[in-house]
Every structure is written in structure tokens, then in C-alpha cells.
C-alpha positions in Angstrom: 0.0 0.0 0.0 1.0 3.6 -0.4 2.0 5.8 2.6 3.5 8.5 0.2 0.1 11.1 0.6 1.2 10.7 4.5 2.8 14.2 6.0 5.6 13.9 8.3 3.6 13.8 11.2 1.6 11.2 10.3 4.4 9.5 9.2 6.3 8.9 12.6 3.7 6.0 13.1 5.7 4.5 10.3 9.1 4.0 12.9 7.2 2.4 15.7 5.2 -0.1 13.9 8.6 -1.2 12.3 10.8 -1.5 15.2 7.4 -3.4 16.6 8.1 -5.3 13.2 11.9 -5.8 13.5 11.2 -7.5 16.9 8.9 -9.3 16.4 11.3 -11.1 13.6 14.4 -11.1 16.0 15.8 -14.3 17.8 15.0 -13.3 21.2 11.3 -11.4 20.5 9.8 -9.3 23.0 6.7 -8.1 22.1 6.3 -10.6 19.2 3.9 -8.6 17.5 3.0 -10.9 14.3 0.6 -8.1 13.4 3.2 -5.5 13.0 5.1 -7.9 10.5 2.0 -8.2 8.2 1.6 -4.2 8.2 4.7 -3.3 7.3 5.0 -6.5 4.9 2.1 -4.4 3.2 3.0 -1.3 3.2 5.1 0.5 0.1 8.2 2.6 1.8 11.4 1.8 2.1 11.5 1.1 5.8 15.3 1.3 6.0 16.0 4.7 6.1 13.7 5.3 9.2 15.6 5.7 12.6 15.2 2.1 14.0 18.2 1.9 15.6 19.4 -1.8 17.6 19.1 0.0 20.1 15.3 1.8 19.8 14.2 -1.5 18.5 13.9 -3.4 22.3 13.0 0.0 23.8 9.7 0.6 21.5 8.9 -3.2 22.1 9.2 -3.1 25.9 7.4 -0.1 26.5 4.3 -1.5 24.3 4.8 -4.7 26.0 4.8 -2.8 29.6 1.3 -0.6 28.3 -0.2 -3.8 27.2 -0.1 -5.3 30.6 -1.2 -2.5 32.2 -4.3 -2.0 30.0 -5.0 -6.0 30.9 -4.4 -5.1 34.4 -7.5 -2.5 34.2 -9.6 -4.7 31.8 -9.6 -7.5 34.6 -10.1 -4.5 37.6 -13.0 -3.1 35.3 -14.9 -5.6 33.0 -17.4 -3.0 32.0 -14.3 -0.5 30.6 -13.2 1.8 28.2 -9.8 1.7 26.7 -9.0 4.8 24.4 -5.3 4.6 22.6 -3.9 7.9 21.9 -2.2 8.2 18.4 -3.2 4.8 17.6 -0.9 4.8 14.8 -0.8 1.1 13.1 -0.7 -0.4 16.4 -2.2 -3.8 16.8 -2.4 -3.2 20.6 -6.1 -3.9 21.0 -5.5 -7.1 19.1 -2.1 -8.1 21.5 -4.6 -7.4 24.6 -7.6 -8.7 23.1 -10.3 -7.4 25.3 -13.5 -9.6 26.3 -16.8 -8.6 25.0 -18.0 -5.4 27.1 -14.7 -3.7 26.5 -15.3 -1.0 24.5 -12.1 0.4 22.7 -11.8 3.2 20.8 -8.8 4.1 18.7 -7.6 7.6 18.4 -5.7 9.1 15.6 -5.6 11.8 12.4 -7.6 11.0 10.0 -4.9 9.9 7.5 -3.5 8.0 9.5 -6.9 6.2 10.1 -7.6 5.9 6.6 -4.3 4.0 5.8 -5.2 1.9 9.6 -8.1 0.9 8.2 -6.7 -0.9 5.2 -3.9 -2.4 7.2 -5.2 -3.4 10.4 -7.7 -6.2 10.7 -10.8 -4.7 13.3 -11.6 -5.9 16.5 -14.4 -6.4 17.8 -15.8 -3.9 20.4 -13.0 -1.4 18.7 -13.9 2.0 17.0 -11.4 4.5 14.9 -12.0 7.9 16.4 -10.6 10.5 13.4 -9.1 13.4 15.1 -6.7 15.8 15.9 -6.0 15.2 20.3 -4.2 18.9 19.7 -7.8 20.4 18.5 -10.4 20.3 21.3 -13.4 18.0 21.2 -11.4 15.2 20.0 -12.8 12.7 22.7 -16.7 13.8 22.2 -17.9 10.7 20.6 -16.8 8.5 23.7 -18.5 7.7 26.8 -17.8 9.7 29.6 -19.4 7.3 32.4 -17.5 4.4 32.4 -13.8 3.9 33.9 -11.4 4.6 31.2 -7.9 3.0 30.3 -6.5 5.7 28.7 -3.1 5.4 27.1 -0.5 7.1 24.6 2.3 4.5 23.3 5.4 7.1 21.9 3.5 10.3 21.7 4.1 12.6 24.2 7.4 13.1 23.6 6.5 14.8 19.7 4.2 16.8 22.4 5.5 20.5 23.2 4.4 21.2 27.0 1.2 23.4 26.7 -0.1 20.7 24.3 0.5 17.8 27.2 -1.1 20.0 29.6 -4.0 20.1 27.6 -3.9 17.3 26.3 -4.0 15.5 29.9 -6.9 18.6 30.9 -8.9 17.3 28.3 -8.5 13.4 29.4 -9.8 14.3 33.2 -12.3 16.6 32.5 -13.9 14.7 30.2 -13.6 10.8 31.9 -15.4 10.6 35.1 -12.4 8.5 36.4 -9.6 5.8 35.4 -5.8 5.7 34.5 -3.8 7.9 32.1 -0.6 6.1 31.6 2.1 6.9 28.7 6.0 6.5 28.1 8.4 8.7 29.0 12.3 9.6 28.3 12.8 11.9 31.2 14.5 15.3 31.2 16.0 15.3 27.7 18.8 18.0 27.3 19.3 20.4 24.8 23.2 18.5 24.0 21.3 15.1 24.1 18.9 16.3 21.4 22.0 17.6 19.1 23.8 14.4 20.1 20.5 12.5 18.8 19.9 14.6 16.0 23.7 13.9 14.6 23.5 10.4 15.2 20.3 10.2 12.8 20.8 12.9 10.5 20.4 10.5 7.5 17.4 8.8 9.1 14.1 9.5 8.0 11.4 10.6 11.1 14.3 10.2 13.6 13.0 10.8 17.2 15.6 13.1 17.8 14.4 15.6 15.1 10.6 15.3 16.2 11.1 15.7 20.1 9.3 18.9 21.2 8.4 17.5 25.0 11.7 18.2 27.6 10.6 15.3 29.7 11.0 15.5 33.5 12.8 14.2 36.3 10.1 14.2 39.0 7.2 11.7 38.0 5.0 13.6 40.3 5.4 16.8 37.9 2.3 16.2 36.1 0.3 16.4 39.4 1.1 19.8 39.6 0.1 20.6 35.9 -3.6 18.5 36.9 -4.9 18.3 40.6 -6.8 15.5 39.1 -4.1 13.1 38.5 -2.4 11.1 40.9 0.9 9.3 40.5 0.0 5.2 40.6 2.8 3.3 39.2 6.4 4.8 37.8 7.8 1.2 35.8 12.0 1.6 34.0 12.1 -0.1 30.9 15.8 -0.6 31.8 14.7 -2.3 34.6 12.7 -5.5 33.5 13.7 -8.9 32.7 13.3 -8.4 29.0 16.7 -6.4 29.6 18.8 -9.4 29.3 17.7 -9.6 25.6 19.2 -6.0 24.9 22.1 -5.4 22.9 25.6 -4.5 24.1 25.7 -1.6 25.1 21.9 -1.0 26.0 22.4 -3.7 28.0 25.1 -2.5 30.4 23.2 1.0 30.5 19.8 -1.2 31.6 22.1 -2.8 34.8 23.6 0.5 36.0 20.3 2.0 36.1 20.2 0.1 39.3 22.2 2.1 40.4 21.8 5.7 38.4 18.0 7.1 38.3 19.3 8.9 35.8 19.4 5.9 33.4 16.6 4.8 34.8 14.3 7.8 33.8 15.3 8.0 30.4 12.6 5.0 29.3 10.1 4.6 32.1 6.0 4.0 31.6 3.9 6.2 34.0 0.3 5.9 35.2 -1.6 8.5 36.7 -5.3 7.9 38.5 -7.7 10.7 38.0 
């Protein structure tokens, strides 16, 4: 299929679903997304001059492996819920977690992007493509409001300048009457490690180093003080899991002395946030 009508924006779904690809066809899989391999086996673009790095490769799988078990978590605390994915992308998430009938899960993305999903991605059942903008307000009003809500964002924030998280996050509380908001996060990201990134992947097409726009933060409990409706549940290190082991080199020997450094620790974390 051709992507080529896709902007840049709605390109950077492009890189995740094919390091989600790339693992899933490696020795020692992580996520094993089988879906992602038939999407990008469909798609028309030259996937090798996109930023998937060894190293981003295990990182986007583990932090979509680490979101997936928390949206299970919720499903099984909440039978009745809804789960809304933020910049949906080609993410075969609602097929990885599979939610049982009563699940209602709504998929959230621009509406290229949704028009090239829908040609790619099987449906599920219970699932619905909600085309919007989540920087334009209104974005969520087709979804319920009264039941509790798994709501999660799988590698956006980050392409996210601050005011637009902040409102973004607004919009997510006052228009839920209660769940989880959980999304990853790279930490405080310096203006030198930006360069830094930016140099390393200067030939890449949609590196994340080009398309950052969020700082990140040290503190998890920062976004508290952006939302008095959101409270700080569970702050999880990539770096930190077992799935480590399966890193290469020289990720791997950052992932053990993130035992000891919160620094390296913070730099791929998921959070989740009550409201």
C-alpha cells in the first residue's frame, strides 16, 4: 500500500510499527507482534532509512509490552471499561490485549493516518477508529464519559510540546469521570542530548531526535502539579525489566547500571496517573 500522501507527522507512526516489526522477527522477540510484520510486509516505503536503531528497536517493544499489561491489568479490575489509545498509529495493541466482550475500545488518531489503519489493520471487535486531531479540542466527544477509562498514549508525548500535554492531559480528566492515564516517558532530555541525537540520525528519515518537542521531567510527580486531578500510581523503568537481558551491548550495560543511576533509569520509564 501507499504511505506516500502521508505528511511527516503522520508518518512517525511509520518508525514504531517497524521497530514493533523488526522484533517481532528477531531471535529473542519481546513483544512478538506478528501483526506489525504483516503491516509493514504491506506497506510501500522503504523502511530502512527510518531511525530504527538496535538500540530503539527493544525500547519501543518493551514499553508496548509494559502498556499492554497494564491495559490488561484495568480490563480485569474493570470488566465494564473503556480503553482509548492515543495516536493509535498502526498499532495492533487492541489485538495483542484482546479485550473480552463489554470492552469498548476506541482508537484515536488523524484522520490519515486512520484511513491507511483501516486498510492495514484487521478490526476488532468492540474497537472503534475515532478520526481526530487530540491537539484540536473535542477530540474525545464521541466516547463515553461514564464508564472507567484506560487511557493510554504509546510514543506520543514526547513529539508533544508542554502546553499541548497539559492540555492534552486537561482534556483526558475533565472529560472521563475517572480511570488511569498512563504513557512512556524519556525523562528530562537536554538540549546536548537532542543535538547528540539529532547527529547520530541525520540520515534517518522521522528520527526521534528531530521530532522531540516534550523536555521530559525528572520528577514523575510533575504532572500532578500541571492537573490536581491526577495522581501518581505506578512509575515502571524499561531498563529495569527482565526483558533487559535480551538487549544489545551496550543497552544492556546501561539497563544494569540503572540500578544504580536514576538517571538511566528515567530515560525510558512508563507512568500511570489515577484521576
Amino acid at each position: 500500500m501507499d504511505v506516500s500522501h502521508l505528511d511527516p507527522v503522520e508518518q512517525t507512526a511509520l518508525l514504531t510499527e517497524y521497530c514493533r516489526a523488526l522484533d517481532a522477527a528477531a531471535a529473542r522477540p519481546i513483544l512478538a507482534d506478528r501483526w506489525a510484520e504483516a503491516t509493514v510486509a504491506a506497506i510501500d516505503y522503504d523502511f530502512t532509512t527510518l531511525a530504527a536503531t538496535p538500540s530503539v528497536v527493544p525500547l519501543v517493544a518493551l514499553r508496548a509490552k509494559m502498556l499492554d499489561e497494564a491495559v490488561r491489568g484495568f480490563i480485569r479490575a474493570h470488566p465494564d471499561a473503556i480503553v482509548v489509545d492515543l495516536g493509535a498509529g498502526f498499532s495492533a495493541a487492541v489485538h495483542r490485549v484482546d479485550p473480552p466482550p463489554g470492552v469498548d475500545w476506541y482508537s484515536v488518531d488523524l484522520p490519515g493516518v486512520h484511513a491507511v489503519r483501516a486498510a492495514l489493520v484487521a478490526p476488532h471487535a468492540g474497537e472503534h477508529a475515532v478520526a481526530a486531531s487530540l491537539t484540536e479540542p473535542g477530540w474525545a466527544d464521541t466516547i463515553p464519559a461514564d464508564r472507567p477509562a484506560m487511557v493510554f498514549a504509546d510514543g506520543l508525548v514526547a513529539f508533544l510540546d508542554e502546553p499541548t500535554v497539559r492540555t492534552l492531559f486537561g482534556s483526558v480528566t475533565a472529560h472521563f469521570g475517572g480511570g488511569v492515564l498512563a504513557f512512556n516517558d524519556y525523562g528530562p532530555v537536554s538540549r546536548a542530548n537532542r543535538l547528540l541525537g539529532r547527529l547520530a540520525t541525520a540520515r534517518k528519515t522521522n528520527s526521534p531526535h528531530t521530532q522531540w518537542n516534550f523536555p521530559g521531567f525528572a520528577d514523575a510527580r510533575l504532572p500532578e502539579t500541571w492537573n490536581p486531578a491526577l495522581t501518581l500510581l505506578d512509575e515502571a523503568s524499561v531498563m529495569q525489566r527482565p526483558e533487559a537481558d535480551a538487549f544489545p551491548g551496550g543497552l544492556r550495560l546501561a539497563a544494569r547500571l540503572s540500578h544504580r543511576v536514576p538517571a538511566i533509569a528515567r530515560k525510558a520509564r512508563v507512568l500511570q496517573y489515577r484521576f
